[in-house]
N, C-alpha and C positions, 0 to 999 in steps of 0.2 A: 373716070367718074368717081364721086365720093360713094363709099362704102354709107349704109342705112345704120346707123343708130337709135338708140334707146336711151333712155335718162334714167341708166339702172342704178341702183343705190353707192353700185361702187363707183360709176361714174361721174355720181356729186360727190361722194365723199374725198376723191381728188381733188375736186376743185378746191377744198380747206386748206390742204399745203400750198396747192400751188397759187391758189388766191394769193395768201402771208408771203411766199417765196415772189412775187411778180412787183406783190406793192416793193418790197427790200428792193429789189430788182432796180426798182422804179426809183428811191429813194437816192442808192447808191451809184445809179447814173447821174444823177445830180450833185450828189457831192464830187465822185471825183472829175469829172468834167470843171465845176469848180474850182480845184486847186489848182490847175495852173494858169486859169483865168483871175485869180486872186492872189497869184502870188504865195499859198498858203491853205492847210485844208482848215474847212469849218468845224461841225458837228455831227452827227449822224444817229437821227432819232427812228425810231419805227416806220414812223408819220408822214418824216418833215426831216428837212437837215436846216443847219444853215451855216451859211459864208463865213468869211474870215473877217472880225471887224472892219467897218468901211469901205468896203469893198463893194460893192452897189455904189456907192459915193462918189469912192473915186474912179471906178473901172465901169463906165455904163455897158461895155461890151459883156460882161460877167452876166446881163440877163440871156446869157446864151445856154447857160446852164443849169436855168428854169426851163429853158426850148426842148433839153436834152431828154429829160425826162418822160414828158408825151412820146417825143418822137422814136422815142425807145419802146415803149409803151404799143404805138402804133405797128412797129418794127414786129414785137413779140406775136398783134395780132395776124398778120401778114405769113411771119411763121408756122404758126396753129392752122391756119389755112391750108397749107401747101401740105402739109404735115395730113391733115384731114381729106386734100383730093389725093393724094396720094395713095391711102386706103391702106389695109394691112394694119397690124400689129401698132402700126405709131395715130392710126386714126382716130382711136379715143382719146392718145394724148392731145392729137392734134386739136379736136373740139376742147378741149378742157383747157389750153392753155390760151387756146382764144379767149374762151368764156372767163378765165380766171384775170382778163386783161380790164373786165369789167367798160365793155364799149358803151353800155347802157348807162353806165356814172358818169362817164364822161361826157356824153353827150347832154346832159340833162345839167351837169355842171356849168357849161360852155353856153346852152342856149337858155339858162337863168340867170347866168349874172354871177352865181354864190360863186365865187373862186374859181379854183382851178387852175391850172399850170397856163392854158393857154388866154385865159384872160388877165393873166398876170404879167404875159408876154407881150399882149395885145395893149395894155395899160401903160408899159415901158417905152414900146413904140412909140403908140399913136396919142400919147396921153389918154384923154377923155373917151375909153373904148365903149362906151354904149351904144352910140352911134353904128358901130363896126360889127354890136354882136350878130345879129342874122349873118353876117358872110362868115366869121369869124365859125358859127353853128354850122352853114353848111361845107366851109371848108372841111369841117372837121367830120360830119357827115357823110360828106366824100370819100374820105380818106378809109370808114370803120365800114361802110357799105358791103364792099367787095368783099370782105372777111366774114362780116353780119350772117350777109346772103348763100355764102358756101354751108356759114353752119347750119342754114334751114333749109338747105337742098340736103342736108345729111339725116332729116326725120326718116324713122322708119316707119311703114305701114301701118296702120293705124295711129299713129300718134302725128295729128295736124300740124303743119308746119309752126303755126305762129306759137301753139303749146309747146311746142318741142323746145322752139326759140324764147321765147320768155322763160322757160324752165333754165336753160342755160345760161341765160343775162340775169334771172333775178337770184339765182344763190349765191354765186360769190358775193352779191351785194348783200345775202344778209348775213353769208361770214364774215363777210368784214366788220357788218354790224358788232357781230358777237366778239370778234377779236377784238375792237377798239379798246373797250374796254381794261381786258390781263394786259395788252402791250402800253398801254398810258403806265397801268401798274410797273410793269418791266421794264419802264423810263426810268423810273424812280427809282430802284436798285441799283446801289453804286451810281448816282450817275459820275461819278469822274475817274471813276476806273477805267481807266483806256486801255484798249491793246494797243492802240499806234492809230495814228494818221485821223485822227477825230472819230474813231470806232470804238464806241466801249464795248469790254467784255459782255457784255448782259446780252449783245445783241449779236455776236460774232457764235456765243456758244447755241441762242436760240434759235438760229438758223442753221447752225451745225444740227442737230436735232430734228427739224423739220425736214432738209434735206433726208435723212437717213429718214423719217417715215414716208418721205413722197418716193423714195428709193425700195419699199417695203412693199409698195402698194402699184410696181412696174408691172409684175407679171399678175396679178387679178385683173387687171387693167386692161390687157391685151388680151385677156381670155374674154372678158367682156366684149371686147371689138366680137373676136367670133361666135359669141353664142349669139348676139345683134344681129350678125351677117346672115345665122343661118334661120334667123325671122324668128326664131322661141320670143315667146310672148307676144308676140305681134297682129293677132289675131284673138276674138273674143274680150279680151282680159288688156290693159293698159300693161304694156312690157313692164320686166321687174317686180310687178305686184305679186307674184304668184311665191 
């Protein structure tokens, strides 16, 4: 059975690294899956990468590596899960690296139309995906469900499941909010400074750097799992506030 959690401060404050660290994650599954689909690597932005020229053109198979990114993406939240029934010491990471996979942008991407990896996939396929989107939304529903659902059997005691669960789907989204912005900035820096393979420096060392603070923030982390476990703030008062 999943261990009971809280959405104590050091709880969301994880999700900031590991938010930054999951989109990179996300990014860089895409480009290199790319390069041998292309013949050659692309670019590699925050955001966003892209191909090698022509390559979409001439290799229609290269949309596999827009595929790669969700499904890694997916992969991560499936992890976080397993990671959170499991219980112990890796429990908070485990919610947090769910949460930080943002199942709730995805989904809201998918079943609106505005982009997204998998309606870009869906557009390559089948051409004209509107038609598709509903199966396309509950495919992908399916898929973030199972992961969703462990994280809101992980509320703790006083804190109602769907609060608990929207507390966890909606931060990362608004650190991303907040990050969009400095990493657009940190595009711009040197962009043609590369360390190799379509990597600029700017983004090799900004992520060395996050790493070392989501590495800083391992063992408050796991303390938090037990003070959760052992119900403190659970009762009376909204856990964490005190």
């Amino acid at each position: 059975m999943p261990p009971t959690l809280s959405p104590t401060p050091r709880l969301l404050l994880a999700l900031l690294p590991l938010t930054f660290l999951s989109a990179q994650a996300h990014e860089l599954t895409h480009h290199l899956v790319a390069a041998p689909l292309c013949g050659g690597f692309g670019r590699l932005y925050f955001w966003t990468f892209t191909v090698a020229p022509g390559c979409y053109e001439a290799r229609p198979w290269a949309v596999l590596a827009t595929a790669a990114g969700p499904l890694f993406t997916y992969g991560l939240m499936y992890v976080g899960a397993g990671l959170l029934w499991r219980g112990g010491g890796a429990a908070a990471w485990g919610a947090a690296l769910l949460a930080a996979q943002m199942p709730l942008a995805r989904l809201v991407t998918v079943a609106t139309g505005r982009g997204g990896d998998e309606g870009l996939v869906a557009r390559a396929l089948l051409g004209d995906a509107s038609a598709w989107r509903p199966v396309i939304g509950v495919a992908a529903l399916a898929l973030m469900g199972p992961p969703v659902w462990a994280l809101a059997r992980a509320a703790a005691p006083g804190w109602p499941r769907a609060r608990w669960t929207l507390a966890l789907l909606l931060v990362p989204m608004l650190w991303s909010v907040l990050l969009r912005p400095l990493e657009t900035r940190l595009d711009g820096l040197a962009p043609e400074a590369l360390l190799g393979a379509g990597v600029p420096w700017v983004i090799a060392v900004t992520d060395s750097l996050v790493v070392l603070a989501l590495l800083a923030l391992w063992r408050p982390l796991a303390r938090a799992v037990a003070t959760a476990e052992r119900g403190e703030g659970a009762s009376g008062t909204a856990p964490g506030t005190r």
